[in-house]
C-alpha positions in Angstrom: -28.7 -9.7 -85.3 -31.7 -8.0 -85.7 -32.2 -4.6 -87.5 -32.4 -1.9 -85.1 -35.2 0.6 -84.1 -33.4 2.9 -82.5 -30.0 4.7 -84.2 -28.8 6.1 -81.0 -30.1 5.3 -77.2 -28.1 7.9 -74.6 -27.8 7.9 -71.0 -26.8 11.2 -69.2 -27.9 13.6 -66.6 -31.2 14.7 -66.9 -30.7 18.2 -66.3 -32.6 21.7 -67.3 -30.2 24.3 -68.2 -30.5 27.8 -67.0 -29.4 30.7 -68.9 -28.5 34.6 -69.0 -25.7 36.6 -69.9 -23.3 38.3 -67.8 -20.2 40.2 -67.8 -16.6 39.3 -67.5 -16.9 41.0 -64.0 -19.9 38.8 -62.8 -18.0 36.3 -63.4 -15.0 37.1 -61.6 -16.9 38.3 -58.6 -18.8 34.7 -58.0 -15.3 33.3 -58.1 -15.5 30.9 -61.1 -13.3 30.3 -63.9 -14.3 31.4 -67.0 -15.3 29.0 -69.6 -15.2 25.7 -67.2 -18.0 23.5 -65.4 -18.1 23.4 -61.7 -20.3 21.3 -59.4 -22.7 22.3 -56.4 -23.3 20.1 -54.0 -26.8 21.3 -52.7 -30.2 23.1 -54.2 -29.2 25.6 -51.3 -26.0 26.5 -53.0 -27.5 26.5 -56.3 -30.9 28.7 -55.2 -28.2 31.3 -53.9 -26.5 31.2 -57.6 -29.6 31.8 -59.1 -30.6 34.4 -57.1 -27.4 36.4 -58.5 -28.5 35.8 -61.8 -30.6 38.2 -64.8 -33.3 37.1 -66.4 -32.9 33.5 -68.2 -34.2 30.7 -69.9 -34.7 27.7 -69.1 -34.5 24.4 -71.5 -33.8 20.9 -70.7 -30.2 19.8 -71.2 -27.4 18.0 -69.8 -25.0 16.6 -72.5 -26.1 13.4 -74.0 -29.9 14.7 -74.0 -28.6 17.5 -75.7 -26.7 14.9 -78.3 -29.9 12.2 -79.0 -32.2 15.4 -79.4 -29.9 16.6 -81.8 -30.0 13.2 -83.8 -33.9 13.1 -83.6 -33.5 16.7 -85.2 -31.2 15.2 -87.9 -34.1 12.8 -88.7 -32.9 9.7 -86.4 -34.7 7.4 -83.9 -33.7 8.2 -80.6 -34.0 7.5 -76.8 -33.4 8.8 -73.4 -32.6 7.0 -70.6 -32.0 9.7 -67.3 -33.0 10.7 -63.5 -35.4 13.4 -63.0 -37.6 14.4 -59.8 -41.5 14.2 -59.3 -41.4 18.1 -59.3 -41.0 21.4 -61.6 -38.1 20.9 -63.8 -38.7 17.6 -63.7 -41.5 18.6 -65.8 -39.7 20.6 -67.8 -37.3 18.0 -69.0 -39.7 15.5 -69.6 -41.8 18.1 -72.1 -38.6 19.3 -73.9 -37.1 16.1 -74.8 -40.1 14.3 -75.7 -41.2 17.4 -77.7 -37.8 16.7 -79.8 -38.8 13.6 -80.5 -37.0 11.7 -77.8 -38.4 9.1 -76.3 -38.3 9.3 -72.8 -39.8 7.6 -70.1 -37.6 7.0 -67.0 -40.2 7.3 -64.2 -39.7 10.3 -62.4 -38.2 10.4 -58.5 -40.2 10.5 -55.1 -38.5 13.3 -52.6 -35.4 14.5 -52.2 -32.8 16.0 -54.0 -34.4 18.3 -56.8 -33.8 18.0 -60.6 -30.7 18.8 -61.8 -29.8 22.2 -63.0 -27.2 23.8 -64.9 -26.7 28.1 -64.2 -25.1 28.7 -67.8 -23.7 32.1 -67.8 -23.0 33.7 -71.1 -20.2 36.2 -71.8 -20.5 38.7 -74.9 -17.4 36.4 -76.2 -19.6 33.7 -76.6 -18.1 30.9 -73.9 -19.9 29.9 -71.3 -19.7 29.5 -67.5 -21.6 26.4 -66.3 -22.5 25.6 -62.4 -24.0 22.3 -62.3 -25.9 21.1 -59.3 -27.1 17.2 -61.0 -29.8 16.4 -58.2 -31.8 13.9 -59.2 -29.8 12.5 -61.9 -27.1 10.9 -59.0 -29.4 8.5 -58.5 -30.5 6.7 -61.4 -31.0 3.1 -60.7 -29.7 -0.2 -62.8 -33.3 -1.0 -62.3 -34.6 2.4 -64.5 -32.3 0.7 -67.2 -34.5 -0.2 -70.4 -32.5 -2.7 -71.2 -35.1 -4.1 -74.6 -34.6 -0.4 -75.3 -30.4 -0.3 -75.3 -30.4 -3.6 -77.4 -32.7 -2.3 -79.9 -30.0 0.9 -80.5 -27.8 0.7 -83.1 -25.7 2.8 -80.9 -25.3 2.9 -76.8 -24.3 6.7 -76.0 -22.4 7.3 -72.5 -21.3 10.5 -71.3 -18.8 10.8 -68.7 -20.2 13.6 -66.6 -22.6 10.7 -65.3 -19.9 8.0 -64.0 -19.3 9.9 -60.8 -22.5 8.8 -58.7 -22.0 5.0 -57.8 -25.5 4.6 -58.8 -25.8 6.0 -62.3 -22.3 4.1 -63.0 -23.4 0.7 -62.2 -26.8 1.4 -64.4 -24.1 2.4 -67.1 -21.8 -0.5 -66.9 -25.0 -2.9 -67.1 -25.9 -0.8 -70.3 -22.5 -2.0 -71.6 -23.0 -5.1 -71.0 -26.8 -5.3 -72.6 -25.3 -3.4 -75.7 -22.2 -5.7 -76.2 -24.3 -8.8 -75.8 -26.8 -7.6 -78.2 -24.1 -7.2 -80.6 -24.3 -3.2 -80.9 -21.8 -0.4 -80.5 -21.1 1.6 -77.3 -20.1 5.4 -78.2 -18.6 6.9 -74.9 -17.6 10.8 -74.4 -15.0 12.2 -71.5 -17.0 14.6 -71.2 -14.8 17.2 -69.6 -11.1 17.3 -67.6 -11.7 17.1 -64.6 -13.7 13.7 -65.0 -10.8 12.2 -66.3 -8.9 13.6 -63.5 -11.6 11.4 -61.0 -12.3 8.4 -63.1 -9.1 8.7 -65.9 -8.2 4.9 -64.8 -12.0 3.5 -64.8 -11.9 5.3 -68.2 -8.7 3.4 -69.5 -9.9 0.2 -68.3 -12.7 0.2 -70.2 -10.9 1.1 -73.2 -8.7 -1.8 -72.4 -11.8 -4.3 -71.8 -12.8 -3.3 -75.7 -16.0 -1.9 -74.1 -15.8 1.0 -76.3 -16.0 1.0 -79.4 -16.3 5.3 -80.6 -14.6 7.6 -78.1 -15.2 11.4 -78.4 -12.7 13.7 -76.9 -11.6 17.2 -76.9 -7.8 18.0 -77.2 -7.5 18.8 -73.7 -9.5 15.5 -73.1 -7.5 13.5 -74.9 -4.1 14.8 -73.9 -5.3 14.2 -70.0 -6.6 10.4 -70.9 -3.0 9.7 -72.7 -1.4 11.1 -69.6 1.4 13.5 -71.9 0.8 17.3 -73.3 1.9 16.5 -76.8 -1.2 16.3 -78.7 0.0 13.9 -81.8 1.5 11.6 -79.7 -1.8 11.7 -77.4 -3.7 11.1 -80.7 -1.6 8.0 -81.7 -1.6 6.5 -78.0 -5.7 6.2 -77.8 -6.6 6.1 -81.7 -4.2 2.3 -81.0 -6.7 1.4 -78.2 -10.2 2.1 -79.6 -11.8 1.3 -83.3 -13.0 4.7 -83.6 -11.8 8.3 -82.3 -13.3 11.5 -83.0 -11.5 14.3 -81.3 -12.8 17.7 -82.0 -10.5 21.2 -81.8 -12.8 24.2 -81.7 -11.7 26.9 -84.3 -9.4 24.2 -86.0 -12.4 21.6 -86.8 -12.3 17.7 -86.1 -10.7 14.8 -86.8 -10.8 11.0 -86.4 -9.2 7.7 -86.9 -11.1 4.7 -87.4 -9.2 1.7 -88.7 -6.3 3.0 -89.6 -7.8 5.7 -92.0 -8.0 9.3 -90.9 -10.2 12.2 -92.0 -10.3 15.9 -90.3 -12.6 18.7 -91.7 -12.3 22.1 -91.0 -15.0 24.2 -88.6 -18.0 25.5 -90.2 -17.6 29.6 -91.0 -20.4 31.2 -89.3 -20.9 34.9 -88.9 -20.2 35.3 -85.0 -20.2 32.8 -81.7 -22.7 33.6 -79.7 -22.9 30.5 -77.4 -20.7 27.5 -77.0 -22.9 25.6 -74.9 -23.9 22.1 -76.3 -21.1 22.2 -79.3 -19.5 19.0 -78.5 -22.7 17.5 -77.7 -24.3 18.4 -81.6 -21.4 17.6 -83.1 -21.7 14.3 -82.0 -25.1 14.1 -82.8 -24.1 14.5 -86.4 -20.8 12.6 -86.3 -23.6 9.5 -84.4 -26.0 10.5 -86.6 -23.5 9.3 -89.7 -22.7 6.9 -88.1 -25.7 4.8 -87.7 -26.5 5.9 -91.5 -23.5 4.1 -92.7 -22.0 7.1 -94.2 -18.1 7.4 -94.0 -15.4 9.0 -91.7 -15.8 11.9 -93.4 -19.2 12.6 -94.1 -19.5 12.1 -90.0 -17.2 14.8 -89.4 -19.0 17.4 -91.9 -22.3 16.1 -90.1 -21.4 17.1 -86.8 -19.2 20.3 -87.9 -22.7 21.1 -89.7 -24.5 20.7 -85.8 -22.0 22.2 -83.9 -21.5 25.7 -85.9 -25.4 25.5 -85.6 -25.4 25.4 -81.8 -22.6 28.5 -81.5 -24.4 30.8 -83.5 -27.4 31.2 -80.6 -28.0 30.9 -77.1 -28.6 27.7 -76.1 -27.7 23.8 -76.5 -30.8 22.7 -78.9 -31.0 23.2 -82.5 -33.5 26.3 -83.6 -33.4 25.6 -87.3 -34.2 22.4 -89.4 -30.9 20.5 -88.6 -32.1 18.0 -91.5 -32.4 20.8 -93.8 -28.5 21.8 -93.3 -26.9 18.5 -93.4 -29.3 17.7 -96.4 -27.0 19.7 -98.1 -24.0 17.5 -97.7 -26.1 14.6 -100.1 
């Protein structure tokens, strides 16, 4: 098996995320649980959203973009593989993720529906509303599929916001396959609840396969995949099934089992949260990161702890500070 080029290749939504802050109020008057990610279903309904909103900023995101451009901040090789339209924010992404040093090159989409956009409001508690509308990204092709790219990665990164769409799915599951028969790790996150609550049995069966071979989770996550509410026994179920689990716990750090060993490291102190957006996505940029450098279980987890505390401590889901810098620190 070759040497790779790349440490971590990703596919995800391609999405630009949208941001302002708002009031507790706000927030109950559009009807939206605090704190969780909904869907839209059309640009209409997310062009009414946005008229309700304050002034924002926009920056490309969606959660394994977010991840890979936090590894090229660590110092890694990365790539993006991701649906975006011929138009605006199309644009946008494009220029953001190559200017992290992503490489990025999915040709963009003729027509109909838009790029996809996230309307991330921010409370002054720090968590964060998200209203997703993913456009464009529904419908990327097993033909947009770099598949020289995905077996040149030491890691394959899927995140499970993307397996809804039949189309993005079956360009995933032939990313699997490119990645397995290449000889080269697939790294997989749930992503959120309610996508194990749609695809929790597609999700076990490729755990049962052995098509994973890291599987990030929150607690919530993790509890939901293992189908009971008691977290330890949750934690036992699926660190049986999969060679690696990372499962991270907000304020209470991370942990993770791989082989038999565990290791779990405390959160990073930082002054105040401002945003969460994008904290499970950098910390597994750092725990990936590690990963692919061959450090150990616990040098991962102190990587992405290191990521993720950066992320909460300003708006927004991409590093503003020399990433490298910080986890330089560890040695």
């Amino acid at each position: 098996m070759s040497t790779p080029t790349y440490d971590v290749v990703a596919i995800g939504n391609a999405i630009v995320d949208i941001l302002a802050t708002a009031t507790d109020d706000f927030i109950t008057e559009i009807g939206v649980a605090k704190g969780s990610m909904q869907l839209m279903f059309s640009s209409e309904e997310a062009d009414a959203l946005y008229a309700k909103m304050g002034p924002g900023r926009e920056v490309s995101g969606g959660s394994a973009a977010n991840t890979v451009a936090g590894v090229a901040a660590l110092g890694g090789k990365t790539g993006f593989l991701g649906q975006v339209a011929a138009d605006q924010l199309g644009d946008v992404f494009a220029h953001d993720i190559r200017a992290a040093g992503v490489h990025f090159d999915t040709p963009a989409r003729a027509g109909e529906p838009t790029t996809g956009r996230c309307l991330i409001f921010v409370t002054p508690d720090g968590q964060r509303t998200m209203n997703t509308f993913l456009g464009a990204g529904q419908f990327l092709p097993a033909s947009a599929i770099d598949r020289g790219m995905i077996a040149d990665a030491a890691i394959l990164y899927l995140e499970g916001y993307l397996w809804d769409p039949e189309e993005p799915r079956a360009a995933m599951r032939a990313a699997i396959d490119t990645a397995r028969g290449a000889g080269r790790k697939v790294a997989f996150t749930l992503s959120d609840v309610f996508c194990i609550s749609r695809h929790g049995d597609d999700f076990r069966q490729l755990i049962a396969d052995g098509l994973i071979d890291i599987l990030f989770a929150n607690e919530s996550e993790l509890t939901a995949l293992a189908e009971t509410d008691e977290f330890d026994a949750a934690l036992a179920k699926i660190a049986a099934q999969v060679p690696t689990l990372v499962v991270t716990r907000g304020a209470d750090g991370a942990c993770a089992i791989q082989g038999g060993t565990r290791a779990t490291v405390p959160a990073e102190p930082i002054a105040r949260v401002v945003d969460t957006t994008g904290a499970g996505d950098l910390f597994a940029s750092g725990f990936l990161h590690g990963q692919a450098q061959g450090r150990d279980l616990e040098t991962s987890l102190k990587l992405g702890a290191i990521c993720a505390a950066e992320i909460i401590s300003h708006v927004g889901a991409r590093p503003v500070v020399d990433l490298k810098a910080l986890a330089d620190r560890l040695g």
